[in-house]
C-alpha positions as CSV (number, residue, x, y, z in Angstrom):
1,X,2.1,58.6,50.1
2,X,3.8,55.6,51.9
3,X,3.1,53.9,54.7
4,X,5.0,54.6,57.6
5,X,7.4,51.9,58.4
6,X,6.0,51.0,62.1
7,X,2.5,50.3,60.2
8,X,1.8,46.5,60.2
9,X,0.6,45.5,56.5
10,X,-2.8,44.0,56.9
11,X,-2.7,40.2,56.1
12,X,-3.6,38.8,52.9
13,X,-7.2,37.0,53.8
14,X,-6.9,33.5,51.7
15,X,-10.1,31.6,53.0
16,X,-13.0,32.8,55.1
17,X,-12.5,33.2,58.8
18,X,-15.8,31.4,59.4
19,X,-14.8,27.6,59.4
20,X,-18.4,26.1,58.0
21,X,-17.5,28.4,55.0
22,X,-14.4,27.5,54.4
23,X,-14.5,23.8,54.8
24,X,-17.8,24.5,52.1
25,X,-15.5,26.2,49.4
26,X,-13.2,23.8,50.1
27,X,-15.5,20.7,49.2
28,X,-17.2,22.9,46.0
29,X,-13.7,22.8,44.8
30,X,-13.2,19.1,45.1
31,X,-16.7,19.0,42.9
32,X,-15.2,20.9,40.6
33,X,-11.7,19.5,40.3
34,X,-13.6,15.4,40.1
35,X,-15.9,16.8,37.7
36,X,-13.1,18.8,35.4
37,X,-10.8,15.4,36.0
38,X,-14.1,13.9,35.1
39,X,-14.6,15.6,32.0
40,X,-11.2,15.1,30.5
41,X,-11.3,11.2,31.1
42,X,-15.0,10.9,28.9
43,X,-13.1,13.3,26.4
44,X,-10.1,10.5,26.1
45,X,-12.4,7.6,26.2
46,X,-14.9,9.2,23.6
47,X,-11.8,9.7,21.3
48,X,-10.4,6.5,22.2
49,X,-13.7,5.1,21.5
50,X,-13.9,6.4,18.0
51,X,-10.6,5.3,17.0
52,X,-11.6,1.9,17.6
53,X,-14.7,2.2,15.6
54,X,-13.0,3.4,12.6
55,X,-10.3,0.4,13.1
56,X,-13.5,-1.7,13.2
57,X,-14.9,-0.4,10.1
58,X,-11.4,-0.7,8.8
59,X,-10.9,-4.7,9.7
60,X,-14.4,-5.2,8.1
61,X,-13.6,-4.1,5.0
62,X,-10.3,-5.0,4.3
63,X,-10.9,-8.8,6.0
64,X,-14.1,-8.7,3.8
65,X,-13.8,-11.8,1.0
66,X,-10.2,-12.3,2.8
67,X,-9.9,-15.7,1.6
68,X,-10.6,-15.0,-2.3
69,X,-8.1,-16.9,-4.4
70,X,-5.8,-14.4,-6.3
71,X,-7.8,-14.1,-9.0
72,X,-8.9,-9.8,-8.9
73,X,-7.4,-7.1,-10.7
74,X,-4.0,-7.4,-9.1
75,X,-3.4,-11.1,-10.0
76,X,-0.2,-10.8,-11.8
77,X,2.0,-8.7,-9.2
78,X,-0.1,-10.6,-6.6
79,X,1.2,-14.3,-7.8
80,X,4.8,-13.3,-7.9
81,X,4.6,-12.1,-4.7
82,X,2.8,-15.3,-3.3
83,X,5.7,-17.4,-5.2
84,X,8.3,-16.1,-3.4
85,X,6.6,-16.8,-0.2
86,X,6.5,-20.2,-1.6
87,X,9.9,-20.3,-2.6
88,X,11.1,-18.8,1.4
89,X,9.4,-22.0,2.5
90,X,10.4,-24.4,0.6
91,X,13.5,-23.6,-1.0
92,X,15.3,-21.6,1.1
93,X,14.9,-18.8,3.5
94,X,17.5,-16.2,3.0
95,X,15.4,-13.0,2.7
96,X,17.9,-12.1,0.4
97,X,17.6,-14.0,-2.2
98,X,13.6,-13.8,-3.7
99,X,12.4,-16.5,-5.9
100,X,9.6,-16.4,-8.7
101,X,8.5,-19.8,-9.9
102,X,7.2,-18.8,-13.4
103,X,10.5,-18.8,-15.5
104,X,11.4,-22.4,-15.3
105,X,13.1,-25.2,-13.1
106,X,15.5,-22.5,-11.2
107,X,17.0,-20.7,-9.5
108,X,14.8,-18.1,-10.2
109,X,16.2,-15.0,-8.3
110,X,15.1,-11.5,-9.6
111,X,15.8,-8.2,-8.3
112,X,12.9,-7.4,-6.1
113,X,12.0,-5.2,-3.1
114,X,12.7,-6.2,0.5
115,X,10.3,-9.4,1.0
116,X,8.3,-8.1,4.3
117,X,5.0,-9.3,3.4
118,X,6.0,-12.4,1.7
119,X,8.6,-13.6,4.4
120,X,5.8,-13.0,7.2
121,X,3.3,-15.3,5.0
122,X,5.7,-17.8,4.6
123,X,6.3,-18.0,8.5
124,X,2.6,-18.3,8.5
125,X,3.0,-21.5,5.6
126,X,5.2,-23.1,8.2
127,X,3.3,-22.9,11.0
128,X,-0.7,-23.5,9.8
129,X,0.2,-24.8,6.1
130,X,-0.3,-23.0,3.1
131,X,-3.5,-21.2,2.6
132,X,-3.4,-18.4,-0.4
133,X,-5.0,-15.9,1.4
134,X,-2.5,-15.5,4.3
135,X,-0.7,-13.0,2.5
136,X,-4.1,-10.9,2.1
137,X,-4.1,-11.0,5.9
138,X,-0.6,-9.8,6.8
139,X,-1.0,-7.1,4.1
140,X,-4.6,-6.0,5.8
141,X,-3.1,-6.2,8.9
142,X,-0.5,-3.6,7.9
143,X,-3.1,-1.7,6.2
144,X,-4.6,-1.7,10.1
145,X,-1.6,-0.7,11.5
146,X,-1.8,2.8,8.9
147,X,-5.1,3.8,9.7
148,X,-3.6,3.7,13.3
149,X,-0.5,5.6,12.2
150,X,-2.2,8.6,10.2
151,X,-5.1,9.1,12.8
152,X,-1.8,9.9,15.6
153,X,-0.1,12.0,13.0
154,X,-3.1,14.0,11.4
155,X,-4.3,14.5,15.1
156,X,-0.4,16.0,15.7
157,X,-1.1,18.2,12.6
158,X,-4.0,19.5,12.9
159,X,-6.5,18.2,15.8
160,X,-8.3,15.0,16.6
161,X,-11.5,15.9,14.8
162,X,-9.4,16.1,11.9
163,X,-7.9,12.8,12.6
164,X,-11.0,10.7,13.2
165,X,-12.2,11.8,9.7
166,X,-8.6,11.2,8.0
167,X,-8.7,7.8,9.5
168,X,-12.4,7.3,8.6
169,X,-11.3,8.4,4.9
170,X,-8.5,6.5,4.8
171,X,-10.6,3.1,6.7
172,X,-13.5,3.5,3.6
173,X,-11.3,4.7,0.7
174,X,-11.5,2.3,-2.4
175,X,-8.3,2.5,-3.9
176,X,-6.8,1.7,0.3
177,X,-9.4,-0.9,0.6
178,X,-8.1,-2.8,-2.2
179,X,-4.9,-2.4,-1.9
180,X,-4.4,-3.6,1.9
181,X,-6.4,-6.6,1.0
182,X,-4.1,-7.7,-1.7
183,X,-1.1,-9.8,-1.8
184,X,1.1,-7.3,-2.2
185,X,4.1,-5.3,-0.7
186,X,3.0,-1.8,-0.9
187,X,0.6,-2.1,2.6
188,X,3.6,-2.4,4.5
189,X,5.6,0.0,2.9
190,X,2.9,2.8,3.7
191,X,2.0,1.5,7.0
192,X,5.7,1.5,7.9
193,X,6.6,4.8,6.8
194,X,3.6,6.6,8.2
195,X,4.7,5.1,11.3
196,X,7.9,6.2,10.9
197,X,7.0,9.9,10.2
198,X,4.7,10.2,13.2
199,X,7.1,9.0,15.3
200,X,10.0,11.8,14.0
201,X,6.5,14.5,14.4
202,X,6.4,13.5,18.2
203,X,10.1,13.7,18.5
204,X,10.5,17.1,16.7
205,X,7.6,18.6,19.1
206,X,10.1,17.2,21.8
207,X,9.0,13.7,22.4
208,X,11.8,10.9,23.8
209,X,15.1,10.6,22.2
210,X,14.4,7.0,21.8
211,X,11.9,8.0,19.0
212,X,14.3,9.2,16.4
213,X,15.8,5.6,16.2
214,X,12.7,4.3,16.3
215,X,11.9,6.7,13.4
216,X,14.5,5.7,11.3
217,X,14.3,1.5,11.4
218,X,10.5,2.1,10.5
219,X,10.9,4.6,7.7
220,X,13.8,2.3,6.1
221,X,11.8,-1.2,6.3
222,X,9.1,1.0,4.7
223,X,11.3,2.5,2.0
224,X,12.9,-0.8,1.4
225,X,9.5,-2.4,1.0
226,X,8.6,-0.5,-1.8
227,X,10.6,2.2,-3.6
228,X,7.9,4.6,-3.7
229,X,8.0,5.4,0.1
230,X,10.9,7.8,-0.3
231,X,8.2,10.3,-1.2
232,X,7.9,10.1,2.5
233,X,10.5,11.5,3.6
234,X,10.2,14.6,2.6
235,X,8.3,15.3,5.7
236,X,11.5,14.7,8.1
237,X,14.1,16.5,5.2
238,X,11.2,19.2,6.0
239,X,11.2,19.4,10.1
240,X,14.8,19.2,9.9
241,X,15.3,22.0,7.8
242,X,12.7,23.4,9.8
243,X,14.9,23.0,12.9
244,X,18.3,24.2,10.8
245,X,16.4,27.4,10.4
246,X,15.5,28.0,14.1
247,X,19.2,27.5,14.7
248,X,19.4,24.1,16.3
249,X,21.8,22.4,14.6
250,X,22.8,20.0,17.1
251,X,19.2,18.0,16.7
252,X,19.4,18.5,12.7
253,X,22.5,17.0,13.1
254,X,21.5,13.7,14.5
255,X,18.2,13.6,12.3
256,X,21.0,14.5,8.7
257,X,23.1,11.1,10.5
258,X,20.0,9.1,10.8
259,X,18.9,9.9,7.2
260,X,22.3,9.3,5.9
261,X,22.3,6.0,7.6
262,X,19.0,5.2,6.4
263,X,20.0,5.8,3.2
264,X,23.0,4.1,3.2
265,X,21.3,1.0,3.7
266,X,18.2,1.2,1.6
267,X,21.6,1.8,-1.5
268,X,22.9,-0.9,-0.2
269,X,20.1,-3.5,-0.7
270,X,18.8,-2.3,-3.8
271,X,22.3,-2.3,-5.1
272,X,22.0,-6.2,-4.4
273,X,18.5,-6.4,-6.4
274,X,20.3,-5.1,-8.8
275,X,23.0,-7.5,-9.3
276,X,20.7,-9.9,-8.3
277,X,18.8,-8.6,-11.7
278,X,21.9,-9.0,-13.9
279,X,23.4,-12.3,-12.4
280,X,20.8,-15.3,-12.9
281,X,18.0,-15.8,-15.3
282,X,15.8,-14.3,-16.6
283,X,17.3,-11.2,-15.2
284,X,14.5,-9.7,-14.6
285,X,14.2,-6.6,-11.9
286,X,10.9,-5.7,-10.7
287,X,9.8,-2.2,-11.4
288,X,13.0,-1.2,-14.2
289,X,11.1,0.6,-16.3
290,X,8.9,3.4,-17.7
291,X,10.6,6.1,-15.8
292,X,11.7,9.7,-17.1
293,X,15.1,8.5,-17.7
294,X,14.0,5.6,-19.7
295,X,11.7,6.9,-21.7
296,X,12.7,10.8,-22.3
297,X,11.4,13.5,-20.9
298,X,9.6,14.5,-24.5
299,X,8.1,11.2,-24.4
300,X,6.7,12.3,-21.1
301,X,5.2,15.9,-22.5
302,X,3.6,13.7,-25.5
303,X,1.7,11.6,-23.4
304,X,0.9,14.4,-21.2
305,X,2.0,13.0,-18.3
306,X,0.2,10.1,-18.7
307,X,-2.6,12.2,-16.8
308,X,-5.5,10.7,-19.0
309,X,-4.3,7.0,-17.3
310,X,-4.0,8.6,-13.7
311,X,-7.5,10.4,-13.9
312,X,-9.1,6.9,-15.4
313,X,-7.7,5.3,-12.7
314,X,-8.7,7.6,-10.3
315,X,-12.6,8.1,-11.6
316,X,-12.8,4.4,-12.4
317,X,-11.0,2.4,-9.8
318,X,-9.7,3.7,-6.9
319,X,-11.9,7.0,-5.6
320,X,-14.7,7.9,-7.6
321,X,-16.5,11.2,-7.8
322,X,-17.2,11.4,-3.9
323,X,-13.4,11.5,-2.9
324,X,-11.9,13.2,-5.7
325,X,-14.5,16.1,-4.7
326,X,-14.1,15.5,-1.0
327,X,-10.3,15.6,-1.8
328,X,-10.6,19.3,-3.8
329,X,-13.0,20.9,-1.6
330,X,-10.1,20.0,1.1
331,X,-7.1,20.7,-1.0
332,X,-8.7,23.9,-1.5
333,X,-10.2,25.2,1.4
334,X,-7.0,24.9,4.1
335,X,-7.4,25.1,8.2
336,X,-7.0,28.4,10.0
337,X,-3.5,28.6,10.5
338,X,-2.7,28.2,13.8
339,X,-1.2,30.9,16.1
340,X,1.4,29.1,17.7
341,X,4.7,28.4,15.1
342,X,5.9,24.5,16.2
343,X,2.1,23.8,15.3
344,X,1.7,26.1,11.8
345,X,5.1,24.2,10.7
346,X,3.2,21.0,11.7
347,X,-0.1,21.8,10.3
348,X,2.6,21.9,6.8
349,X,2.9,17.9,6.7
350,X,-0.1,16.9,4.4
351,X,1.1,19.7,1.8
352,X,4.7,18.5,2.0
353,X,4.1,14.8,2.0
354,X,1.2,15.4,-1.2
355,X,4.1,17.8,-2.8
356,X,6.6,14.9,-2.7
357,X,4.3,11.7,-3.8
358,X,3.2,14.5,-7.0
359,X,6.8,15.1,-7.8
360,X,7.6,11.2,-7.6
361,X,5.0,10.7,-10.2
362,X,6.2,13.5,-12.5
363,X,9.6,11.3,-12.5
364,X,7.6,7.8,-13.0
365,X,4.2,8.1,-13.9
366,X,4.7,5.4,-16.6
367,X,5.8,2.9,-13.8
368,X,3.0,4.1,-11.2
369,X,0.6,3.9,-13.9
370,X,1.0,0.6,-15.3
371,X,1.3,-0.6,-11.7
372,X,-1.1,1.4,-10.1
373,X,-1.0,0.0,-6.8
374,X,2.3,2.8,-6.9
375,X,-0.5,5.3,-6.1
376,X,-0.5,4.0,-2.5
377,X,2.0,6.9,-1.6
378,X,-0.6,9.3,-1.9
379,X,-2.8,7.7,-0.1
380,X,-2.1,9.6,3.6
381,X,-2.4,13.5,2.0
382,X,-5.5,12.1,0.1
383,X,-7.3,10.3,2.8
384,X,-6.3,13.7,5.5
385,X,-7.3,16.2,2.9
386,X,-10.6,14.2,2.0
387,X,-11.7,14.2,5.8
388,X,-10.5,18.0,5.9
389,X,-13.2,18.7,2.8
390,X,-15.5,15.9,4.6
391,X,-15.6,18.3,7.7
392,X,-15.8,21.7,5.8
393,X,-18.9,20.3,4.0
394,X,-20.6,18.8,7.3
395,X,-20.2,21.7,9.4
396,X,-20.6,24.1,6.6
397,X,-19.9,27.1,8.6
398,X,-17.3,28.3,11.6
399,X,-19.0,26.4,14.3
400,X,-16.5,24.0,16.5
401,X,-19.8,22.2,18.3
402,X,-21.2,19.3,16.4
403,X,-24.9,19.9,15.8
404,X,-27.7,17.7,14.8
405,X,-27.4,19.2,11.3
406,X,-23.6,18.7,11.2
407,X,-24.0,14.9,12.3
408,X,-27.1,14.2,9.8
409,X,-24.7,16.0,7.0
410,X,-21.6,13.8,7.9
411,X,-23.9,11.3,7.7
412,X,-24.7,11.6,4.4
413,X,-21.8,12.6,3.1
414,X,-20.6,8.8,4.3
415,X,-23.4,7.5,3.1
416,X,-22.8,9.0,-0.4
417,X,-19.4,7.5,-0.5
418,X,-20.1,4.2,0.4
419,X,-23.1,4.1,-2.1
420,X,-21.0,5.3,-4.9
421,X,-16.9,4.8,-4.1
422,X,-16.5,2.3,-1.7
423,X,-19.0,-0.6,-2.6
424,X,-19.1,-0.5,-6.1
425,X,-15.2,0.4,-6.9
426,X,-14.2,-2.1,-4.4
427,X,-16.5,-4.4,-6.2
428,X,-15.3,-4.1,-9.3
429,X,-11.9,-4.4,-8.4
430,X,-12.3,-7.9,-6.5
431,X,-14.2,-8.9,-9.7
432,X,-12.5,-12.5,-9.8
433,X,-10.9,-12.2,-13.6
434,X,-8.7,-14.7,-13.7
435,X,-10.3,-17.2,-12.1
436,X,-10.4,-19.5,-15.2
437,X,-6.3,-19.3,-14.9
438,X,-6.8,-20.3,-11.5
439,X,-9.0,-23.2,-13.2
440,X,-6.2,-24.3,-15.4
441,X,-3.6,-24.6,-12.6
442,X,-5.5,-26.5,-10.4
443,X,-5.9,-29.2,-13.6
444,X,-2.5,-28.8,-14.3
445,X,-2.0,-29.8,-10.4
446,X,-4.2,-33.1,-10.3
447,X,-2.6,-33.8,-14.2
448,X,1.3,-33.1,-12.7
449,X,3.9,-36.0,-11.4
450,X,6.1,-35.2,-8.8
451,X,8.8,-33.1,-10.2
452,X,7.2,-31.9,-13.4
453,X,6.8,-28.2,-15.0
454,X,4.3,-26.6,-16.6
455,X,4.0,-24.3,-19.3
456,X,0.6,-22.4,-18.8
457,X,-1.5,-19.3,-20.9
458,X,-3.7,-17.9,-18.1
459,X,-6.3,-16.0,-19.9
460,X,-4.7,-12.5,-19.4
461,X,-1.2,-13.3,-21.4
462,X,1.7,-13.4,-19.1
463,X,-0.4,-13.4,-15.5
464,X,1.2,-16.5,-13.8
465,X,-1.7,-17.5,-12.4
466,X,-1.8,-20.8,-13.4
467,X,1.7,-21.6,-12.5
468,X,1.1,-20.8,-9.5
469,X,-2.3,-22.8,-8.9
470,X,-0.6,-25.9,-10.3
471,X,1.5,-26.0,-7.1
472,X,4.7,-26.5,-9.6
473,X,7.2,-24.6,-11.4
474,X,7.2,-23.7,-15.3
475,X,7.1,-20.9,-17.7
476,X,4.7,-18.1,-18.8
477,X,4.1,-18.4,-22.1
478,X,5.5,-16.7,-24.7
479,X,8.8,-17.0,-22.2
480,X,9.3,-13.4,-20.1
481,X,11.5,-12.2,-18.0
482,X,13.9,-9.3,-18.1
483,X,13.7,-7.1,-21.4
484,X,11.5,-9.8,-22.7
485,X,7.6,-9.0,-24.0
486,X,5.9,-11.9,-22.5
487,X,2.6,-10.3,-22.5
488,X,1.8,-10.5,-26.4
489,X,2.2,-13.6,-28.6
490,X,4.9,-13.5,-31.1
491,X,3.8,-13.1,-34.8
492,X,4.0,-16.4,-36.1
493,X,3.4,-20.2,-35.6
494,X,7.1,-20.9,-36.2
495,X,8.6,-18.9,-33.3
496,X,6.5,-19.7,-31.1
497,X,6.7,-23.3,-31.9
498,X,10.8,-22.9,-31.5
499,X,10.0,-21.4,-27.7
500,X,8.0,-24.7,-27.6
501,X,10.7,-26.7,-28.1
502,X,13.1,-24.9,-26.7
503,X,11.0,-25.6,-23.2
504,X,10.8,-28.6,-24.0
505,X,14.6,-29.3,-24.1
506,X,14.7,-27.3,-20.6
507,X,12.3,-30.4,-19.2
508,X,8.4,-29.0,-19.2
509,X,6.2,-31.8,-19.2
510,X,3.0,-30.0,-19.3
511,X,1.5,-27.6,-21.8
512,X,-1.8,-25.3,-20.7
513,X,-4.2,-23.1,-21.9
514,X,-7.0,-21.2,-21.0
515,X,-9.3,-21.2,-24.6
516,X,-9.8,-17.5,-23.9
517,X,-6.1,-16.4,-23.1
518,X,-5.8,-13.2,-24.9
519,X,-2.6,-10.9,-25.2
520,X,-2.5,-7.3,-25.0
521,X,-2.9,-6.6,-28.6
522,X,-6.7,-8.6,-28.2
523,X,-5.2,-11.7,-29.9
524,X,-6.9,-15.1,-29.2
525,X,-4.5,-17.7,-28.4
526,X,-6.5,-20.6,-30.5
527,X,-7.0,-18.4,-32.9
528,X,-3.6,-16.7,-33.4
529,X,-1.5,-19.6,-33.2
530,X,-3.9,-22.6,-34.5
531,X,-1.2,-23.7,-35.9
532,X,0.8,-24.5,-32.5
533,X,-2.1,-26.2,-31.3
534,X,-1.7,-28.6,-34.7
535,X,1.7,-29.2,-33.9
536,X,1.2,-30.2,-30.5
537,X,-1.3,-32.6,-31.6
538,X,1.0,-34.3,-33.7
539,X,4.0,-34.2,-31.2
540,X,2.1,-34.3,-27.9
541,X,-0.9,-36.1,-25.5
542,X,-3.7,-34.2,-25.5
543,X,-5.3,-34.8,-22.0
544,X,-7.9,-32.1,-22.0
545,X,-10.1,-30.3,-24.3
546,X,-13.0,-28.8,-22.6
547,X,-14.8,-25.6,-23.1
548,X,-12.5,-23.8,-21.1
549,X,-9.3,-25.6,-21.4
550,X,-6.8,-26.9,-23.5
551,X,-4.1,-29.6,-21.7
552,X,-1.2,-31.6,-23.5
553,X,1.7,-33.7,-21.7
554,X,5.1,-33.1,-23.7
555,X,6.4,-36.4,-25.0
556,X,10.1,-36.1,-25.2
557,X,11.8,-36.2,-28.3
C-alpha cells in the first residue's frame, strides 16, 4: 500500500543525534583509516624491503672474486670480448666496427653482436685505465638490473610472493651467477629484454603510452646484444594477439609497428655483421654455425637433439639436482588460475616465454650447446618456475599465511641449494683453467718490443688468452678464423711449420707456448709437433724454457 502523498518520508539518520557519540565514531574511524593507511605502508616497505635483500644477496655473489683474471671456464668467448673493448679504446671507437686482436697485425673486424658490454668497459678503460675485470662489473651490474626486471614482471604475473622467490632463484642460480659475472654480452641481452617485456606487461594492463616506446628501444638493444633474445619476444607477439582477439586493433596496431620497427633495425645491423664477416680477414662471424640449417635436420634426430650435452650441462654446471627439481615440481604443479581474464592471460608469460627459448634450441641446440652461456634465455621461466616449485614445497599445502613451519622449510630448501648448486657449481666454474695461458702472455708482455706480435698456444688450443695477456696483437696458433679449425693441431710437422713461416712473413716476432697446450683431439703440443720445436731451435732465439713455458723470438729470414 503507498504512502499517501501529504506524508513526509522520515529522514535518513546518518550519525547519532547525541554529539559525544558522534564525534566518538567519528575519531574510531580516523583509528581505523591511520591504522588501514598504516598497514598498507609496512606491507610496501616489507616488500620493498625484501627486494633489496635479494639484490643484496645478488651483488654478493655475482661481485664475489670480481677481479679474477679471465682465466674460468668462459675464457675463450670472454678474451674476444675483452679485445674489442681494447680495440674501442685504442684503435677506434665506432661501435660498428668490432675488433679482435688474435688474428694478426689488423684490421681485425669480424661480424659480431652489438658491442654493449664491451663499449661500456672501454669507457671505463678511458676513464680509470684498464683493469680486466671491469667488464665482469658492467656485465654484473646488468645481471643486477634482471633480477630487478623479473621480480616487477613475475610479481605482474602472478603475485609478489611469487616474485620475491623468482628473484631469490634467479639472485642464487648457478648457471645466472656465472654468467653475469663473466665478460660476456649475454647479461645485457637478458637484462635488457626482461626489461623490455615488463614494461610492454604494464602497458598492455593499461600502463602510460610512453611505455610501449620505452618497450621497444629496450627489447632491441637486448636482441641486438645477443641473438638469442628474440625468444623473448614471443611474450609481446602473445599480448598482442591477445589484444587482436578482444577486438582492439587499434593498440595491436601500434604494438605490430613497433615490432616491425624493431625488427627492421635488429636486420639491419646484423646484415652489417654479416658483411662485416665476408669483407676483411679472417672473415670470421661469431656464432655461424651448428644450427639446423647447417647441419640437417637428420643430423639433429642422430644426435638426439644434442639432449645428452644440455642435461650434462645442466646436472654438471649450471643447476644441479636442487633446481632442476625445484624447476619440475614448478613446471608441473601450475598456480590457481586466476578468476579475472587480463590476469589468467598474464599469469600465461612464464609458459610462453619457456615455450619460445625451447623452440630456439630445437633450431640451434648445436650453437647453444657448444656455447652454453646461449642458455641464458631460459634463464627468467627457469628462475620463476623454480621459486613457483620453491613455494609449493615450503608451504606444502593451500595455506596463504607463512607459518613457522613454512619459513623453517623455505629455509631449508635454500639451504639445500646453496650447499649443493650454488657454491660448488659456481666453484667449479670459476676454477681458474687457463691461468698458465694467462702466464704465458704476461712473459710474452715483459719479452715484447714496442710494436711486436705474438704467436701464442694457451694451453686449451685456440683460447686467446695469451694474446690477450701479452698486451699485443698476434695469432692463435694453428691460424683460425672463419671456416678455419684453429682448435686442433694440423697432422704434421710440415704444415704447421709452413703456418710458421707464413707468420713469420706477416711480421710475428714472438713464438709461445704453454708445455701443456692440448687440442681437442687430447694432443700435446710438445709432443705432437716435436718436430716444430726442432725447427725453431735451429731458425729461432730460444728465450724461455721453463717447466711451464716454451718462448722463442722469430729471427727474420
Amino acid at each position: 500500500m503507498t504512502k499517501p502523498p501529504h506524508e513526509p518520508s522520515k529522514p535518513l539518520r546518518i550519525a547519532p543525534d547525541d554529539p559525544e557519540l558522534n564525534q566518538a565514531e567519528a575519531q574510531q574511524y580516523q583509528r581505523q583509516t591511520a591504522d588501514r593507511e598504516m598497514a598498507v605502508r609496512n606491507y610496501v616497505s616489507l616488500d620493498t624491503a625484501i627486494l633489496l635483500g635479494i639484490l643484496l644477496i645478488a651483488i654478493v655473489f655475482r661481485f664475489h672474486k670480481i677481479t679474477l683474471p679471465l682465466v674460468d671456464g668462459f675464457s675463450w668467448r670472454e678474451i674476444s670480448t675483452a679485445m674489442m673493448a681494447d680495440n674501442f679504446r685504442e684503435r677506434s671507437w665506432n661501435i660498428f666496427f668490432p675488433e679482435v686482436s688474435w688474428t694478426g697485425p689488423g684490421p681485425s673486424y669480424q661480424g659480431r653482436e652489438f658491442q654493449i658490454v664491451s663499449y661500456l668497459t672501454a669507457l671505463l678503460y678511458q676513464l680509470f685505465g684498464w683493469h680486466d675485470w671491469f667488464g665482469r662489473a658492467v656485465a654484473a651490474c646488468f645481471g643486477l638490473a634482471t633480477v630487478f626486471s623479473l621480480h616487477r614482471l613475475t610479481a605482474l604475473c602472478w603475485d609478489k610472493m611469487h616474485a620475491h622467490a623468482a628473484a631469490l632463484a634467479y639472485a642464487l642460480m648457478p648457471a645466472a651467477v656465472m654468467i653475469d659475472s663473466s665478460f660476456l654480452p649475454d647479461p645485457a641481452m637478458l637484462a635488457l629484454v626482461t626489461l623490455g617485456v615488463w614494461l610492454f606487461a604494464k602497458y598492455w594492463t593499461g600502463g602510460s603510452g610512453w611505455l610501449l616506446p620505452l618497450a621497444t628501444v629496450s627489447f632491441s638493444l637486448g636482441v641486438l646484444s645477443k641473438p638469442p633474445g628474440i625468444a623473448a619476444g614471443a611474450v609481446i607477439f602473445y599480448l598482442m594477439v591477445c589484444w587482436i582477439l578482444e577486438n582492439r586493433r587499434k593498440q595491436a596496431a601500434l604494438v605490430f609497428l613497433s615490432g616491425l620497427l624493431s625488427l627492421a633495425i635488429i636486420g639491419a645491423y646484423f646484415s652489417w655483421a654479416i658483411y662485416l664477416a665476408r669483407s676483411y680477414p679472417p672473415f670470421h662471424m661469431a656464432g655461424s654455425g651448428g644450427y639446423i640449417w647447417d647441419s640437417g635436420f637428420w643430423t639433429y634426430v642422430r644426435e638426439r637433439f644434442y639432449f645428452k650435452s644440455a642435461w650434462n650441462t645442466s646436472l654438471l654446471w649450471f643447476y644441479g639436482y636442487p633446481f632442476l627439481v625445484l624447476f619440475a615440481v614448478g613446471l608441473w604443479m601450475p598456480p590457481k588460475p586466476a578468476e579475472d581474464q587480463k590476469q589468467r592471460t598474464l599469469s600465461a608469460i612464464p609458459y610462453v616465454w619457456l615455450a619460445a627459448a625451447t623452440i630456439l634450441y630445437l633450431a640451434a641446440a648445436g650453437e647453444i650447446t657448444s656455447n652454453v652461456w646461449n642458455f641464458h634465455i631460459f634463464h627468467v621461466p627457469i628462475a620463476i618456475f623454480s621459486g613457483h616449485g620453491a613455494l609449493l614445497l615450503a608451504r606444502l599445502s593451500s595455506r596463504t599465511v607463512p607459518t613457522l613451519a613454512v619459513v623453517l622449510r623455505a629455509i631449508c630448501i635454500v639451504a639445500v641449494t646453496l650447499a649443493w648448486s650454488t657454491f660448488p657449481l659456481v666453484r667449479t666454474m670459476k676454477k681458474p683453467s687457463a691461468m698458465e695461458g694467462k702466464l704465458l702472455g704476461e712473459e710474452l708482455a715483459r719479452l715484447a718490443q714496442p710494436g711486436d706480435l705474438v704467436v701464442a698456444i694457451a694451453p686449451e688450443v685456440g683460447d686467446p688468452v695469451a694474446v690477450y695477456y701479452s698486451r699485443t696483437r698476434g695469432w692463435v696458433f694453428p691460424p683460425g678464423g672463419g671456416d678455419t679449425e684453429w682448435s686442433k693441431f694440423v697432422a704434421d710437422d710440415a704444415t704447421a711449420i709452413t703456418q710458421l713461416e707464413e707468420l713469420r712473413a706477416q711480421g710475428a716476432d714472438l713464438f709461445g707456448v704453454a708445455k701443456n697446450a692440448t687440442d681437442k683431439q687430447d694432443l700435446l703440443f710438445i709432443e705432437h709437433h716435436d718436430g716444430v720445436a726442432d725447427y725453431l731451435d735451429k731458425t729461432a732465439t730460444k728465450l724461455v724454457d721453463s717447466d711451464d713455458l716454451l718462448v722463442y723470438r722469430i729471427t727474420r729470414p
